[in-house]
N, C-alpha and C positions, 0 to 999 in steps of 0.2 A: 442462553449464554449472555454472561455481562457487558456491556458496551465497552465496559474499564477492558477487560480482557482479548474482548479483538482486536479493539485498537492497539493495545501492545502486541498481539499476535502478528496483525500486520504490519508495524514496523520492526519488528525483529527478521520476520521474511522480509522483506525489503531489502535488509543489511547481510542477506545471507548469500547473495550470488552479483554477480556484477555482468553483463552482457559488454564484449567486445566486438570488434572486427575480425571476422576468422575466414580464410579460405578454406577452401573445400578438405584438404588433407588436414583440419584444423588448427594451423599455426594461425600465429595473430598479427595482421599485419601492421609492418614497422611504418614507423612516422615516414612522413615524406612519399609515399608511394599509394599510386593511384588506388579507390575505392572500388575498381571492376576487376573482372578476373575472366579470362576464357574457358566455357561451359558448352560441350556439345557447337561449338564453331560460332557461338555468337558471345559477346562480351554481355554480363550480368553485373550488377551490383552487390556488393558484399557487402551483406544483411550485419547487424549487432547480434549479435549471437550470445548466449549466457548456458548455463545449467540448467537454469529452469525457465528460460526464455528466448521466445526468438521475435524480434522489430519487423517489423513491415519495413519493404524498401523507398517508402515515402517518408517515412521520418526525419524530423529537423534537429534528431540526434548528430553529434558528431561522433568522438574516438569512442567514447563509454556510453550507458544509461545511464551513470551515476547520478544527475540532476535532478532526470526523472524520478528515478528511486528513492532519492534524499528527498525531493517536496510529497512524497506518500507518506515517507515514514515520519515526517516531521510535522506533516498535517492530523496523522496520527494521533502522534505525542503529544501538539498541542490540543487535542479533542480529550484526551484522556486527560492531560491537565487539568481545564474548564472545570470536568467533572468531579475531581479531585478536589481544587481548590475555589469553584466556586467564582472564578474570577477570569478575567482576560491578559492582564498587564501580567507582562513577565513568561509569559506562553513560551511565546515561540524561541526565547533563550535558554528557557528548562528545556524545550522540545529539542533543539540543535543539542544541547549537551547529553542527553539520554540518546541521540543518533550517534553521535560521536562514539559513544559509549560501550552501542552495540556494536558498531562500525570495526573499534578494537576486539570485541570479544569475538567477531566473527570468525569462521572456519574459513571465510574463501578469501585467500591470502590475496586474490587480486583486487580486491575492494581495500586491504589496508594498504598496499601498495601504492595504488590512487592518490590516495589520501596524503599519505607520507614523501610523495614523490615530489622533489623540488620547493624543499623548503631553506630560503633564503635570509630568514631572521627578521627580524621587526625595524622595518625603514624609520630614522631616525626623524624626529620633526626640526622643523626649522630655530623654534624656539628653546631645542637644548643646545644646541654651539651657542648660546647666547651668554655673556659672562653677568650672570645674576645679581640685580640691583642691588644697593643698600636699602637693610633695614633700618627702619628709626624705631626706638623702644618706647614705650608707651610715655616714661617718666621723661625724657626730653620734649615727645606733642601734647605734653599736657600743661595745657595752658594755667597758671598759677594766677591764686585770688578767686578761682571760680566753685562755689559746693557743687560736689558731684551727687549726686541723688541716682540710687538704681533703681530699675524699673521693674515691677515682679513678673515681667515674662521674660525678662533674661535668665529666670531658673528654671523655665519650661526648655529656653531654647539651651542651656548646660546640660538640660537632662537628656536632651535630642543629640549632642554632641556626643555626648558619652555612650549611647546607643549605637550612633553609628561609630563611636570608636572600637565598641565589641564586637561589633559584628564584622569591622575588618581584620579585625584580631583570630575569627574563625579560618581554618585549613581553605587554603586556595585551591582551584581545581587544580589535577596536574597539565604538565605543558602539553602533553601531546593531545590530552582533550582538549584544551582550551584552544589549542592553535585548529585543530579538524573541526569543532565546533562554526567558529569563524569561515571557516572556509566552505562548512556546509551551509552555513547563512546565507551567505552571499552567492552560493551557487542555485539556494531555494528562493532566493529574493529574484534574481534573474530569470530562474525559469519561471515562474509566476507572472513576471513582466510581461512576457513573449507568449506564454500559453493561454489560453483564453478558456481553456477546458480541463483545467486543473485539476479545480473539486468537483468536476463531472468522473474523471481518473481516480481517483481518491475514491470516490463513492461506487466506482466499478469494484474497486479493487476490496473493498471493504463486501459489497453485495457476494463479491465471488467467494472471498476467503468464509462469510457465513454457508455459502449454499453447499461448498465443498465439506463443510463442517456441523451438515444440522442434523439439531436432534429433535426429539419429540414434539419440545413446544413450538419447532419451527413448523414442523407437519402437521402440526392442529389449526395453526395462522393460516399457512398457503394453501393448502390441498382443497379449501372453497375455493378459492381463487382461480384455482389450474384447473378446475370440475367449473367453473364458469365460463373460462377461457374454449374449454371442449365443446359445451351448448352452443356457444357464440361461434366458433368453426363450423359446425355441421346445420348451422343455421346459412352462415355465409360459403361454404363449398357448397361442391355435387360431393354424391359421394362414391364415385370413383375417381375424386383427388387425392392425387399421393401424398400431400400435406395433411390432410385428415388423417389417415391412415397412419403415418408416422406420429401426430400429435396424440392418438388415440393408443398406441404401444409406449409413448413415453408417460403417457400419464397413469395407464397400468403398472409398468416400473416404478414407478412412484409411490403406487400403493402399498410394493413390495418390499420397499427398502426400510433401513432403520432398524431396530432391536426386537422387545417385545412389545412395544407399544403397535407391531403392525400387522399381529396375529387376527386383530379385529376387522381388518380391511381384505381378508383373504376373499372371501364370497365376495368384495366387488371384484377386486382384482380380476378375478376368474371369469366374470363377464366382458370385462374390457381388455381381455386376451384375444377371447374368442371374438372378440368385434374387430379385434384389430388383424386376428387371420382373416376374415371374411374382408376387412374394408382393401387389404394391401391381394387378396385373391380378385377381387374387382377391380383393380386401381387400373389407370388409364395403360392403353399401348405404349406411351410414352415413355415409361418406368424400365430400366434394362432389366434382364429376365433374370440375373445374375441380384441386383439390389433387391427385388420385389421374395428371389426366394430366399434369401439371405434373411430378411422379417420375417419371414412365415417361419423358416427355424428357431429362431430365436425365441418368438411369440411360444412355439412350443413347448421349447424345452423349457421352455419357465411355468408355462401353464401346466405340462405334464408334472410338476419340479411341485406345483401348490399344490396342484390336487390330490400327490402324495400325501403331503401335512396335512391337509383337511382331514383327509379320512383316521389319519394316525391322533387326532386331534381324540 
């Protein structure tokens, strides 16, 4: 998969749910009113809540995640930029306008609502109540008796002028991106500020949205990896640790998953089935009896589930 491509992938999910304050019966709660709720006789905190998310009760989020959300998807944008254009300047202003963008074409009406809520108009500067000096025209400052000589980079800088006079002559963004744009700037510059663990975020979210998404070349990349990880556990457990035993059923799943490219890994898989009924059948006292037989099923009916196909092979 292309980097161009996840990175768009994830900031369009980014732009696709928005995590609020919700009580238990799921209403959202109103401004002004306390962040805990009564829960079984003791007062909790009312977690950020979304569709596709739910915040820790430690977070230095306040009403929404949107901030969060906007420095993912705008770290994004501006990565797929880079790679685009090859350059840095200009990033993060493409990046704000293509959030914005999404931000409109979203489905979850509480993210454009955000957005859209409490807009007050463009605060006037101090210097437009000002009643605008005289101009003096060139033929009254121009001192007489004197030859004027032009200089030949006065046609480079006409032709500079003229460039950017086309180029302001091109279609403006419309208002309502350009006004969310700004506002997502400024809410990505801030959170930035204050987070320290930003593009630690960013590179979670970018790792997860691959692993939920891989295909073949991902499984040719990592599966040495997680087969080195396995040695390196059963070097360091005993092994009737229940952390073995569970590392050793997810790494058979592993073998499992994917299309046709994982026909060829069936005869391991098959081994590290059965290693892993055997390691969770030893696993400590410790293990509720309930968890311990709950793997041994599972481990089964997947093993029973291959060793069907093998033979049909």
């Amino acid at each position: 998969m292309e980097k161009r491509a996840i990175y768009s992938a994830v900031a369009r999910r980014m732009m696709s749910d928005l995590a609020v304050r919700r009580v238990q019966n799921g209403r959202i709660l109103r401004r002004g009113r306390k962040r805990v709720e009564l829960i079984a006789g003791e007062h909790r905190q009312i977690r950020l809540t979304g569709d596709t998310r739910c915040h820790s009760v430690g977070t230095d989020l306040r009403k929404t995640d949107f901030s969060w959300r906007a420095t993912i998807a705008v770290t994004a944008e501006e990565e797929a930029y880079i790679l685009d254009s090859g350059r840095e300047r200009g990033a993060n202003w493409h990046a704000c306008v293509r959030v914005a963008q999404l931000a409109l074409e979203s489905s979850c009406s509480r993210l454009r609502e955000h957005l859209l809520l409490g807009h007050r108009g463009r605060k006037r500067r101090s210097w437009e109540d000002e009643e605008p000096r005289p101009s003096v025209s060139r033929s009254s400052a121009q001192k007489t008796g004197v030859a004027e000589t032009r200089d030949q980079r006065f046609a480079e800088l006409d032709a500079q002028i003229a460039r950017d006079a086309e180029r302001l002559k091109q279609p403006k963004l419309p208002e309502p991106v350009r006004r969310m744009a700004n506002v997502i700037r400024i809410q990505v510059r801030q959170y930035r500020s204050r987070s320290r663990f930003w593009r630690k975020e960013f590179e979670d979210q970018v790792g997860g949205y691959i692993f939920e998404n891989r295909d073949a070349d991902w499984y040719d990349d990592n599966l040495p990896i997680y087969r080195e990880r396995l040695g390196l556990a059963e070097i360091e457990f005993d092994p009737d640790d229940r952390y073995l035993a569970a590392l050793t059923l997810a790494f058979a799943e592993l073998l499992t998953e994917g299309g046709s490219y994982r026909k060829e890994r069936y005869d391991e898989a098959q081994h590290y089935f059965r290693l892993a009924i055997d390691r969770w059948r030893g696993a400590s006292n410790s293990v509720p009896d309930i968890h311990r037989q709950v793997a041994i099923d599972l481990a089964s009916a997947k093993l029973a589930a291959i060793s069907q196909l093998c033979r049909e092979r």
